[in-house]
N, C-alpha and C positions, 0 to 999 in steps of 0.2 A: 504493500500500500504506500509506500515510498515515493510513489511517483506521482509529477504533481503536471496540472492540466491548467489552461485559460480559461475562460468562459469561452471567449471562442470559437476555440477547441471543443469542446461541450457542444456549441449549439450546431456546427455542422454533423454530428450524428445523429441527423434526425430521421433517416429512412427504416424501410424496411431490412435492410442488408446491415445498420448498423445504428442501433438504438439506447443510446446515453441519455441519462438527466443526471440531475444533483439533488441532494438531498442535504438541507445541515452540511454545506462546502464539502461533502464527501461525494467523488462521480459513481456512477453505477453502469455497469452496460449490463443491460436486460436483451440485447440480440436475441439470446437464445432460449430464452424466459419467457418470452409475450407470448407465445400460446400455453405455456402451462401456468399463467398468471391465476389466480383463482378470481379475481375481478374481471376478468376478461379483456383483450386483446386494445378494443378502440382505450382504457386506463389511460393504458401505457404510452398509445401513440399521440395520444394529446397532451403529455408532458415530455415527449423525443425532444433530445437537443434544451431543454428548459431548466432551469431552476424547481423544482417540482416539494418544494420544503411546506410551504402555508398546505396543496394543496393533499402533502401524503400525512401528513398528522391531523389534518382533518376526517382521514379514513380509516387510520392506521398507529395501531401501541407504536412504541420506540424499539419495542421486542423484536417487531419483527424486522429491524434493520438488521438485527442478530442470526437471526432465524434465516437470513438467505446474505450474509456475510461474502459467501463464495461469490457474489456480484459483483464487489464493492474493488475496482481498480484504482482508485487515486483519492486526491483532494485536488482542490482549486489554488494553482498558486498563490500567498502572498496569504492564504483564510485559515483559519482553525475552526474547527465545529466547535458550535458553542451548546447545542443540547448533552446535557451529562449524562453517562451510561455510567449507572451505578455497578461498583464492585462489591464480590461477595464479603458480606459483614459492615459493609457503609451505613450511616445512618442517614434519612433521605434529607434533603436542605428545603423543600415544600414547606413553609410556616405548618404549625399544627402538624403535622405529618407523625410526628415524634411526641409520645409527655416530656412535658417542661423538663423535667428531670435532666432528660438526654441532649433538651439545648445548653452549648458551653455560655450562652449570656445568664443560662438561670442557676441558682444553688438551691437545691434539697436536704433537709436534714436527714432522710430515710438512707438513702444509697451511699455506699461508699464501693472502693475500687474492685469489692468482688464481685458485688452486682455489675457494671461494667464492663470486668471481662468475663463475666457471664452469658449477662448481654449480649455480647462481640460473636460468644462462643455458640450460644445456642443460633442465633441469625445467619452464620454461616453453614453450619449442620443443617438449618432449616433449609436456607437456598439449595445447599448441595445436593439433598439428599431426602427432606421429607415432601419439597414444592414437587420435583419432580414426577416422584408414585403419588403424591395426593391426588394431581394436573389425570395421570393417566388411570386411576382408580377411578376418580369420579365421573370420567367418562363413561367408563366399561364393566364398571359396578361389582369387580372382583376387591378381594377382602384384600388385607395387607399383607405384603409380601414375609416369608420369614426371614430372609436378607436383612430388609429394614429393622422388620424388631430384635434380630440380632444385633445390630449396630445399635439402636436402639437402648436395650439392654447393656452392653459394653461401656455407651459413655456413661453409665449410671439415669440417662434420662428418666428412666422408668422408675428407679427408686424415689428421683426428684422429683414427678409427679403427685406423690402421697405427701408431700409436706413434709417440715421439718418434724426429726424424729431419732432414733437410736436404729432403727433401721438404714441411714444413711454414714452412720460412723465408720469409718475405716473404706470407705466405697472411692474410686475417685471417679470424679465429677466431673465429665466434661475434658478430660485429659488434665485435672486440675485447677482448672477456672474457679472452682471454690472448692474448700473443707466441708464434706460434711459434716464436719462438726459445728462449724461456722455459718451453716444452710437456715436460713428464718426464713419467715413469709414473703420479704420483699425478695428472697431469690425466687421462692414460689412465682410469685406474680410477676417478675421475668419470664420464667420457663412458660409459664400459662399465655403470657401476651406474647410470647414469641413465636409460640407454635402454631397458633393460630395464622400466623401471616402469607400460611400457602393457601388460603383461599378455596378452600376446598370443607363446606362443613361437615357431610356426609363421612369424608374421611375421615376430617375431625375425629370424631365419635368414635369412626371406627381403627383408628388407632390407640384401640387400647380402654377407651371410656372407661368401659366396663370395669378393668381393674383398679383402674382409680378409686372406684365408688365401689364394688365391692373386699376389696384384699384387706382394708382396714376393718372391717370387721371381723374378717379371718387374727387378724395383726394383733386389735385389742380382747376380742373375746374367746377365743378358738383355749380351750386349757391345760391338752397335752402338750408341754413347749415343745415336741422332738417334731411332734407331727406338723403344728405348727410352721416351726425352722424350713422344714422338708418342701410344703407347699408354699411359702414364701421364694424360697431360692428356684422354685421349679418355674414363676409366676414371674417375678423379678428377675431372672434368668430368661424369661421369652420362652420356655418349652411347655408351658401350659398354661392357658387362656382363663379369663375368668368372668362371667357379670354378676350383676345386681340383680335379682329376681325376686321384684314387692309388685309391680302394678299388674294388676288383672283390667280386662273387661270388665268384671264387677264394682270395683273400685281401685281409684288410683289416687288421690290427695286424700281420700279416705281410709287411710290402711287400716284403720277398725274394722272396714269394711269387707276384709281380704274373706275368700272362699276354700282356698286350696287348705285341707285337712293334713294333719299327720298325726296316725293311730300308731300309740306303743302297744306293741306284740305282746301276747302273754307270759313272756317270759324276761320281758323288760328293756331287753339286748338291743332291738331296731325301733326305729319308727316306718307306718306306711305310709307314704307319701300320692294324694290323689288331687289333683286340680290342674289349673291353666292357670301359664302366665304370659301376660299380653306388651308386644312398645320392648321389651328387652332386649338393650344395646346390645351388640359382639352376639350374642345368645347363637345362633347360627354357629358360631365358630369354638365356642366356650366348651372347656373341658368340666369346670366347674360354675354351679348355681348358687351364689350365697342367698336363698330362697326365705320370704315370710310365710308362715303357716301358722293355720289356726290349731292348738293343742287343745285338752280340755274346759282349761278354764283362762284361755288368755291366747295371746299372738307371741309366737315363736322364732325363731331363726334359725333354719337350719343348712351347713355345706353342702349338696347334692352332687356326686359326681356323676358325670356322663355314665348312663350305663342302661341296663333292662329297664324298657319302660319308661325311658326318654326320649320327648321327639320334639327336634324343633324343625320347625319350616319359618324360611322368611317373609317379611311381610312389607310390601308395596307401602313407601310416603314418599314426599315431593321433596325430600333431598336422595342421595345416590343411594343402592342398593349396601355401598361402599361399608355403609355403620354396621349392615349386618343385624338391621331390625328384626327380631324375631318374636312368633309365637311358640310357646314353649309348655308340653303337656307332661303331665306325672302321671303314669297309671302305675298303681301298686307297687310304688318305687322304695325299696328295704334301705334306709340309712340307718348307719348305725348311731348308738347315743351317742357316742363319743364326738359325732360331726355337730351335735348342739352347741352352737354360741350364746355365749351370757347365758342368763337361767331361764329356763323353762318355765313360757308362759308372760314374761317379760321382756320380749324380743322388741317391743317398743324402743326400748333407751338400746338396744344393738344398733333400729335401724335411723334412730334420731342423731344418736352419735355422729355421723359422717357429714347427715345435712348441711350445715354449715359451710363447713372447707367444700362439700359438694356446691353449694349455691354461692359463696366466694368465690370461687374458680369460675364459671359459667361467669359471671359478674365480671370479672378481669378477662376472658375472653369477650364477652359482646362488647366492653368496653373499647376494646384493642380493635374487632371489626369497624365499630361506628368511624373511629378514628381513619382507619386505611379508607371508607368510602368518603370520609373527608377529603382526604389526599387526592384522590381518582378525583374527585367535582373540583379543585384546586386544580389540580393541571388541566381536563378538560374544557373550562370555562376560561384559562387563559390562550388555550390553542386553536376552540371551536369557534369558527367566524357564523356568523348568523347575521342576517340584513347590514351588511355590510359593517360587521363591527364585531369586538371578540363578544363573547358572553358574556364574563366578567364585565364588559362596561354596561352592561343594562340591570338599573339599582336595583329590580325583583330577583335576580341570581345573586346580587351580594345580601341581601335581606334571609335569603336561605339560608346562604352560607356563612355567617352570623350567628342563626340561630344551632347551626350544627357544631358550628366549634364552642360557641358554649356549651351545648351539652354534653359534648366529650370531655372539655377542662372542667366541666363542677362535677360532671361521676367520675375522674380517673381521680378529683382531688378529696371526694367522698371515699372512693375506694382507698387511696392510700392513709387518708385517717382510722377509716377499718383495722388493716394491717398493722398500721400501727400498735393501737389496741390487740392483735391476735400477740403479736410479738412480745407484749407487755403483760398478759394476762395466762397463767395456768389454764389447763383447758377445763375446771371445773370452772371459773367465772369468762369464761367465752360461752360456754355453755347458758351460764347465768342471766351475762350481759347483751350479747351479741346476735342471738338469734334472732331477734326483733329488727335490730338495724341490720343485717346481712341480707336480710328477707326485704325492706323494706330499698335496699340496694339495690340487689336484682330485680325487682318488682322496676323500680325506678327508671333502672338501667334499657332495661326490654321495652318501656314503654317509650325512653329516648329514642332506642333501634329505629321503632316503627315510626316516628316522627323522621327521624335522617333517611330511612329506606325511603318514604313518599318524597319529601326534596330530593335525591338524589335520582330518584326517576323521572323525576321532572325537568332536571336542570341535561339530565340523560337523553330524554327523549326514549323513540324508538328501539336504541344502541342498550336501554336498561332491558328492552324486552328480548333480547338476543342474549342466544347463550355462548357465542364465541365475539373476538370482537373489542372495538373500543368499550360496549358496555359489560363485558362480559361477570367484572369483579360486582359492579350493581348488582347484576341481575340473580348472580348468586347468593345476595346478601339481599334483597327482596323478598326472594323466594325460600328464604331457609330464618332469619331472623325471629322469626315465631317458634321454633324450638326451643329458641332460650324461655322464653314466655311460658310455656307449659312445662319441660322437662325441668326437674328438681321440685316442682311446686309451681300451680299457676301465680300468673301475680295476683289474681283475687285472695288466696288462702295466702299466699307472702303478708301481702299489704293486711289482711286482717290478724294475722300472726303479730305483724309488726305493731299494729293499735292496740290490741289485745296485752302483750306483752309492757305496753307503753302506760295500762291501764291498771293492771298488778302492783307500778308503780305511782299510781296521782295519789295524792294527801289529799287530804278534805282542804280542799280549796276550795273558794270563792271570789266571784268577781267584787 
């Protein structure tokens, strides 16, 4: 690419036999390209010989200058491209693109240098290695590779999903980017915003969800330690799968409401296990079912492993196949007692235990999308020409985008107040304190989403309703942002969770 060209030069290549433009003072010969153009042939021939820069980023990401590199022979004597092509681990220069945090004008008391190179660490692992199988998962609806959750596993990612803990001591993290012993919430909420950034929700979920949300209750309640240790390392290792198994068809925010039964045998040894469970992440793929069931006289927890009288089949929603939604049936399934978590009959506080750090994380995820579709309406509304004029200069598109970034800078500056508090409190007064405000976060949070998802289609146009494309990042954050909204707790049961808990505490006040 060494070699540099006139304009000139350039615009004599305008025929059929020899067909150059410019792009961002970089030349391109497409000669051999216009017919396997996927825009079709007259594109190209109307920008031969031309400067072609206002009118190919009005059609076209910066990706795919990438994407067909092999065209690209020169630059224009005396020019530098001035559009940046971000490197892997860069953080973007887009205003708002980034929490304050990570701009060098702003200081945080939360972060110091191991979030950072945390940060650096997981954003480059994500470009390399989880955008890629997300981009090609979510297309074609197959689960995740065991490649990836081997690398996975390796860099300790997976351990550093469950939060800080004793199960992350002695692990290293990220080739060393932090100690686990050193690992608190705000690395959490790195790892959580960072992963998120391959744009992919479906795979999201299906990288793993499931064990986030069920392994800690195997972690805190499970009472054999050996067995324990064993399914830990086999989990945390990548060699066996895991989900959550509480919501049914019959009830779902309602878990009083659960139906699936487990009878102990006459001789004490097992329970039988008979019901459906409905909406369960991974489940398709899961070796293990951390399962709610109804015992005699109360709701239970019990480990179910794949086996006689287990069946799951997948089930059809409007994100990818990728999560591995599944319905999932018990007939006369023999667990043994031993697989009981916490005690019999009070599987309540098993399955409330996780809620939190489950509905924090979800919260620091939607957070981290709302923000990225910031970004996308920030550079499309300065590059998209419309009546003769960018986007950006027509005051109804900055009036949106106004109200978007403030919603992302008061929930990421809500969330990090949160964390703070997680990092400061034992987890019996998180417990105490916190579910009310977590719940009332996410609640919050999801209902910002759907507020930026409708500006953002707006300001999108047509391009939000395509699923490849300049719209494409919209149109997957349209179309899926409503999971955060029901999965964990809808925001109706959040938000009265959160008044409720708000109410425990009012004194006998008076106006």
């Amino acid at each position: 690419m060494s070699k540099t060209y006139t304009r000139a030069e350039v615009a004599k290549h305008n025929t059929d036999d020899s067909l150059w433009f410019i792009v961002d003072s970089r030349v391109y010969d497409a000669t051999d390209f216009v017919d396997a153009h996927p825009g079709g042939e007259s594109v190209l021939r109307q920008v031969a010989g031309e400067d072609a820069t206002v009118s190919f980023y009005n059609l076209h990401r910066h990706e795919v200058l990438t994407k067909y590199d092999s065209l690209l022979i020169g630059t224009i004597d005396g020019e530098q491209p001035q559009v940046t092509t971000p490197q892997p681990g860069d953080l973007s220069a887009v205003p708002y693109a980034e929490p304050l945090w990570l701009n060098p004008a702003y200081k945080s008391p939360y972060y110091n240098d191991s979030h950072r190179r945390l940060r650096k660490a997981m954003r480059i692992f994500t470009e390399a290695h989880i955008t890629p199988e997300a981009q090609a998962r979510e297309a074609d609806g197959k689960y995740i590779s065991q490649e990836l959750v081997d690398l996975m596993a390796a860099k300790g990612l997976l351990h550093m999903r469950l939060g800080p803990g004793k199960h992350l001591h002695g692990v290293e993290l990220m080739d060393g980017a932090v100690r686990g012993e050193e690992y608190d919430y705000f690395h959490d909420l790195v790892v959580a915003q960072e992963g998120v950034r391959a744009n992919a929700r479906g795979f999201q979920d299906g990288s793993l969800a499931g064990m986030v949300i069920g392994l800690p209750c195997v972690m805190n309640f499970m009472k054999d330690e050996g067995r324990k240790r064993a399914i830990m390392d086999e989990v945390l290792g990548g060699k066996k799968f895991m989900c959550l198994a509480i919501t049914e068809a019959f009830a779902g925010s309602d878990v009083a409401g659960l139906r699936t039964t487990a009878t102990k045998t006459p001789d004490g040894k097992h329970y039988v296990v008979n019901g459906t469970k409905k909406w369960i992440t991974n489940g398709v793929f899961s070796d293990y079912f951390v399962t709610g069931v109804k015992t005699d006289k109360g709701l239970s927890v019990l480990l179910i492993e794949r086996g006689e009288g287990v069946e799951t089949k997948p089930i059809k929603t409007s994100y990818s196949p990728a999560a591995g939604t599944t319905y999932v049936t018990f007939d006369n399934v023999k667990v043994p007692v031993e697989n009981l978590l916490g005690v019999e009959n009070k599987g309540i506080y098993v399955i409330l235990s996780n809620f939190n750090h489950e509905r924090w994380t979800m919260a620091c995820s939607t957070i981290r999308q709302c923000r990225i579709i910031v970004e996308e309406c920030l550079k499309w509304s300065h590059q998209r020409l419309v009546f003769g004029k960018r986007l950006i200069e027509q005051p109804v598109i900055r009036q949106k985008l106004a109200k978007m970034i403030a919603l992302c800078e008061s929930h990421q500056a809500w969330l990090e107040t949160i964390t703070y508090q997680m990092c400061n409190m034992p987890y019996k007064q998180q417990a105490q304190h916190l579910g009310g405000p977590i719940g009332l976060l996410k609640m919050s949070a999801t209902r910002a989403a759907h507020e930026i998802a409708d500006e953002a289609v707006q300001i999108f146009g047509g391009r939000a309703l395509t699923q490849s494309g300049m719209g494409r990042v919209v149109e997957m954050f349209h179309r899926t942002y409503k999971f955060d909204a029901i999965l964990g707790g809808s925001e109706e049961v959040l938000a009265d969770l959160g008044v409720r808990q708000a109410m425990r505490q009012m004194p006998n006040a008076k106006l």
